[in-house]
C-alpha positions in Angstrom: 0.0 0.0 0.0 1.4 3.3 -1.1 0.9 6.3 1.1 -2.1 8.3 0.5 -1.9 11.0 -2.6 -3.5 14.6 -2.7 -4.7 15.5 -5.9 -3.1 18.6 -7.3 -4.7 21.0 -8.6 -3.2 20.7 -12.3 -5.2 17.1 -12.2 -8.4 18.3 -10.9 -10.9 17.1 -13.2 -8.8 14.5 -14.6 -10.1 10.6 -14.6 -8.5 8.6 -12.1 -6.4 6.2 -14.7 -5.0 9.4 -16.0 -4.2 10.8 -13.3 -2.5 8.0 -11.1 -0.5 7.3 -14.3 1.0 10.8 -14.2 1.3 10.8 -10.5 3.0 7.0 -9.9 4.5 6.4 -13.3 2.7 3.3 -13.5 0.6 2.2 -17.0 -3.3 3.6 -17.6 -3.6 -0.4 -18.0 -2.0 -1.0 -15.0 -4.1 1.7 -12.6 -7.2 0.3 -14.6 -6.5 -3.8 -13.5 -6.2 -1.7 -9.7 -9.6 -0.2 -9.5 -11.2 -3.5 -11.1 -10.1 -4.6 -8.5 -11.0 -1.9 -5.9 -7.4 -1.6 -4.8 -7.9 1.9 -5.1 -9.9 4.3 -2.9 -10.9 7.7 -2.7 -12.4 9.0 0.4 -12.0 5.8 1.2 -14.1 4.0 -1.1 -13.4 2.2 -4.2 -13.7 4.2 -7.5 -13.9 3.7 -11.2 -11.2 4.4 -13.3 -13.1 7.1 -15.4 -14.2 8.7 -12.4 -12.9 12.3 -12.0 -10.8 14.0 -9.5 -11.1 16.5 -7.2 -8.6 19.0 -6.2 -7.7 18.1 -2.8 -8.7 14.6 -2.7 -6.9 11.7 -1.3 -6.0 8.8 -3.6 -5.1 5.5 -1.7 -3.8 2.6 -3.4 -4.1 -1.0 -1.6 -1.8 -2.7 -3.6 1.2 -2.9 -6.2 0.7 -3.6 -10.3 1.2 -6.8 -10.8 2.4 -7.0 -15.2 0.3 -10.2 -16.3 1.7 -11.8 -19.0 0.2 -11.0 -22.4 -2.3 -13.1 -24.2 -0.8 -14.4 -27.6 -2.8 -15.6 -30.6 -4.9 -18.7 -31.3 -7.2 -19.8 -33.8 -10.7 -19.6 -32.3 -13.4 -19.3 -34.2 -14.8 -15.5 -34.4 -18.3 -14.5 -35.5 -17.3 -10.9 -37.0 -20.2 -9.1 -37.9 -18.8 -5.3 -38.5 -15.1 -4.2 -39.2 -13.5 -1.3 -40.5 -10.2 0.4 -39.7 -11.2 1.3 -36.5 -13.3 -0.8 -34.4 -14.4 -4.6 -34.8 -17.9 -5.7 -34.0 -18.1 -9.3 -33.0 -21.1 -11.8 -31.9 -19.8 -14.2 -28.9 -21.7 -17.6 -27.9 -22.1 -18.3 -24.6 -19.7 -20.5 -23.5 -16.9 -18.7 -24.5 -14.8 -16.4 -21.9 -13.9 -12.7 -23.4 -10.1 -12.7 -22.6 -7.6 -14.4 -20.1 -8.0 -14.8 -16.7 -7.8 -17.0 -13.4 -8.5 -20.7 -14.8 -8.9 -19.4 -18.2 -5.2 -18.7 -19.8 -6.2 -19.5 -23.3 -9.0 -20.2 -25.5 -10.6 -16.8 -25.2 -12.1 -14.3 -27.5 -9.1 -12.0 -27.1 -6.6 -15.2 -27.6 -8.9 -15.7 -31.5 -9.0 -11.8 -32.2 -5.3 -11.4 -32.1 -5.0 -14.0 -34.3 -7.0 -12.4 -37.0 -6.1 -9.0 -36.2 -2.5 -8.5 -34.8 -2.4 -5.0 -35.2 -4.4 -5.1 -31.5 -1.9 -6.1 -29.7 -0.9 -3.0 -28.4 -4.3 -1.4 -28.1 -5.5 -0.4 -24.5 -5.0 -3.1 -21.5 -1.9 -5.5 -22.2 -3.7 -8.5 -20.8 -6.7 -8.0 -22.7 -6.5 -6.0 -26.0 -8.6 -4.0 -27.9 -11.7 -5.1 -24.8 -13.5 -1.6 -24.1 -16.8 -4.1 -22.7 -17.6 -7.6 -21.8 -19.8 -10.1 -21.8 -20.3 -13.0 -18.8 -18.6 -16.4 -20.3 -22.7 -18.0 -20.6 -24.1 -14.4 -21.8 -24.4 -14.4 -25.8 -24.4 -11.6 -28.1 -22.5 -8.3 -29.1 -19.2 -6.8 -28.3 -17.4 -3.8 -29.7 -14.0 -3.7 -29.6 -11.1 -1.5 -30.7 -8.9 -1.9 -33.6 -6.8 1.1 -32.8 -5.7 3.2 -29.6 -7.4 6.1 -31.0 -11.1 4.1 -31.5 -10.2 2.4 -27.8 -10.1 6.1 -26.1 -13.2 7.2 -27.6 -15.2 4.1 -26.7 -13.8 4.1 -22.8 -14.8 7.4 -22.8 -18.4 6.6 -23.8 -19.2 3.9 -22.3 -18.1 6.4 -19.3 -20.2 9.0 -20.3 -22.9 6.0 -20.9 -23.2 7.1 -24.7 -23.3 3.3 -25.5 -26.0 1.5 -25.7 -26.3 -1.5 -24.7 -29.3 -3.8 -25.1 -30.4 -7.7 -23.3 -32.9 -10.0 -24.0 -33.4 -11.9 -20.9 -36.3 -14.0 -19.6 -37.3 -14.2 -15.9 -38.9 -16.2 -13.4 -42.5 -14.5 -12.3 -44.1 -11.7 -12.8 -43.4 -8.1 -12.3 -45.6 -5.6 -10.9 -44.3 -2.9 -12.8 -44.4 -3.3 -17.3 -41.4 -1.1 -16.7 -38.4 0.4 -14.6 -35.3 0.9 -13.1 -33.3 -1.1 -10.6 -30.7 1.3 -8.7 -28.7 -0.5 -6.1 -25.0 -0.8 -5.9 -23.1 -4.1 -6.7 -19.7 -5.6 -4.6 -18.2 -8.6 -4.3 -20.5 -11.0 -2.3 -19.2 -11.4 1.4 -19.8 -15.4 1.5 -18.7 -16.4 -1.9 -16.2 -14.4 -3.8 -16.7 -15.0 -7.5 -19.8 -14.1 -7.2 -21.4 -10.3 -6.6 -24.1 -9.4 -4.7 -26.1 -5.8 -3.6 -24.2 -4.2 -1.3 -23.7 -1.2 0.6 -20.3 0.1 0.0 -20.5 -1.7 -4.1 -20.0 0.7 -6.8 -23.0 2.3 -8.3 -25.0 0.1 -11.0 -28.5 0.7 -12.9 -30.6 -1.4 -14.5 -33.5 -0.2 -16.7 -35.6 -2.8 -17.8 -38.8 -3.2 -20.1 -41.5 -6.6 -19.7 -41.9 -7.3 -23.3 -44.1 -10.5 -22.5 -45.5 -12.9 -20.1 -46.3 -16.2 -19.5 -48.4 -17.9 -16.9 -47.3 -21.6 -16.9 -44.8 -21.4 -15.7 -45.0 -17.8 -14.6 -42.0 -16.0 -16.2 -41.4 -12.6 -18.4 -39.1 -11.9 -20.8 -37.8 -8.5 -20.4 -35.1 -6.2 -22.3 -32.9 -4.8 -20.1 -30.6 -1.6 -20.6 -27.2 -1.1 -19.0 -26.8 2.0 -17.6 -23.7 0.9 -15.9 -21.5 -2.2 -16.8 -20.5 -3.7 -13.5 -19.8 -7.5 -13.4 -23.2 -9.4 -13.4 -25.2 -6.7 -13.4 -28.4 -7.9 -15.1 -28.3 -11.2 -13.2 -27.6 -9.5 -10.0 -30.0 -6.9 -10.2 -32.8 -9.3 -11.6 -32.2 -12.0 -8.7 -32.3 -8.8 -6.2 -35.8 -8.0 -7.0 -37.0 -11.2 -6.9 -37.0 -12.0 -10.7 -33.9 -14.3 -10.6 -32.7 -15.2 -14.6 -33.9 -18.5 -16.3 -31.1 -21.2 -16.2 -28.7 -19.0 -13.6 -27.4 -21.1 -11.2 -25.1 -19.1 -9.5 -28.2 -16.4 -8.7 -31.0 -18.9 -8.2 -32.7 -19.1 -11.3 -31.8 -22.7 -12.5 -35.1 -24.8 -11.9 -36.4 -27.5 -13.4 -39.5 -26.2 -14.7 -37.6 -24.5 -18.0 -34.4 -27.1 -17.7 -31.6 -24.7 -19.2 -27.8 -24.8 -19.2 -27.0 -21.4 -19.6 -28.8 -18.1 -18.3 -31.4 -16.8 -20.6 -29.2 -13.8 -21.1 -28.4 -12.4 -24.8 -26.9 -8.6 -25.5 -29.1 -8.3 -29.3 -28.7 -4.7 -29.7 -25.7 -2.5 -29.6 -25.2 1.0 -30.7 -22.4 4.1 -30.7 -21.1 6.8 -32.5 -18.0 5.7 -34.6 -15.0 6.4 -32.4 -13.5 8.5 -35.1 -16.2 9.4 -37.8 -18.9 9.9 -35.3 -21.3 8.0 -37.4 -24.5 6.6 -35.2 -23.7 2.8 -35.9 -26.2 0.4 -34.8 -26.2 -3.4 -34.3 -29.1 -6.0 -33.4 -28.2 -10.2 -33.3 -31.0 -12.4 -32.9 -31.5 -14.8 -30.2 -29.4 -18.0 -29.9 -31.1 -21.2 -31.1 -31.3 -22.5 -27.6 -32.7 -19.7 -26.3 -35.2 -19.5 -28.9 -36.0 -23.2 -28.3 -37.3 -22.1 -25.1 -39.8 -19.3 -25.9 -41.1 -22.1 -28.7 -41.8 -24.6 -26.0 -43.4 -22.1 -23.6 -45.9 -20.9 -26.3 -47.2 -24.8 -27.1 -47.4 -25.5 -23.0 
């Protein structure tokens, strides 16, 4: 643990990656992995990297950067529905885990994008290149990521400034009182089981909105779209099990039962849109639904 910094006044304003980059020496990437992990704190709670500074403020930092070693290229299959010079828009299956990490060294989505593009090697975090977003290893659907530093600036910045949007198909068990809203609770690390996250108090901010599209009676569930407004880890399962609405075929947040018998949570990202990072074109994408998440809305409309 480092001692406590004061933000000087030349970095007021500034985003915390930034400005703990300028202040320690250490990598944007590296500051970044940090607050991931909540290893750094101001005011004595754990921050965003994009968050901004205040003159005055004290910065702690709970631990050292640890380098990882860098993903290298393998041939997994890619689904690449948009490319241009700038960013790459792919589809991901559920199954498949978006870049390195504990128990998952290889195999990933960033392992099969640096084999088809190279050139993103050096593009934002070392350990996984070119990511601006992700998607759970079971969660299907749409990712953007960046071909260039450039396109990779822009889209962290957006997704800061929640200019992306970001779009899930989900079904859920029972149904809601509400055809619409908003779930605003903040999201940690669960106390009891730590690869998991829960609602906390002290978790970082995280909002749901969320729209009942349909509902079925037997057995009682809805399928809902749900629209990030934040992107922490789990969010929509999190925030669905939390008010009582628990995804279909989630086991870790108690939505697995054996009246819809699914492997996988019924969680799919179909729409995605942004402005081009450097034309500023509104680009929009939409993927349809899995087939065996289709499969189930097929069977629940013959029961």
């Amino acid at each position: 643990m480092t001692e406590p910094i004061e933000v000087p006044s030349v970095l007021a304003g500034e985003r915390v990656d930034r400005a703990l980059a300028t202040l320690t020496g250490w990598t944007r990437a590296e500051v970044s992995r940090l607050c991931d992990a909540g290893d750094v704190l101001v005011a004595g709670r754990p921050v965003a990297k994009s968050r901004r500074l205040v003159v005055g403020e004290l910065v702690e930092v709970l631990a050292e950067p640890v380098a990882p070693t860098p993903p290298g290229p393998e041939p997994v299959p890619l689904d690449v529905r948009y490319v241009d010079d700038d960013v790459i828009v792919v589809a991901k299956p559920a199954g498949l885990v978006v870049h390195p990490g504990a128990g998952h060294a290889g195999g990933t989505l960033v392992n099969g994008l640096l084999a088809e593009f190279p050139e993103i090697v050096d593009v934002g975090d070392r350990d996984r290149p070119g990511i601006v977003h992700r998607l759970d290893r079971d969660t299907s659907g749409l990712l953007v990521v960046a071909r260039t530093s450039r396109a990779y600036d822009a889209l962290v910045e957006a997704m800061a400034a929640r200019a992306v949007d970001r779009h899930y198909d989900a079904l859920a068990w029972g149904l809601f009182d509400a055809p619409a809203g908003a779930i605003d609770a903040p999201i940690g690390r669960s106390v009891g089981r730590r690869t998991r996250m829960a609602v906390r108090e002290g978790g970082r901010a995280a909002r749901t909105a969320y729209t009942v599209v349909r509902e079925w009676e037997r057995p009682e569930v809805s399928r809902v779209e749900c629209r990030l407004e934040t992107g922490r880890t789990h969010q929509i399962r999190v925030h669905l099990s939390a008010i009582g609405h628990p995804v279909v075929g989630d086991g870790a947040y108690r939505g697995a039962r054996p009246a819809i018998p699914l492997d996988r949570p019924f969680l799919h990202a179909g729409a995605l849109g942004f402005a081009h990072p450097v034309t500023g074109e509104r680009l929009r994408f939409e993927d349809p639904l899995p087939e065996e998440l289709a499969a189930v809305l097929r069977r629940l409309d013959r029961e």
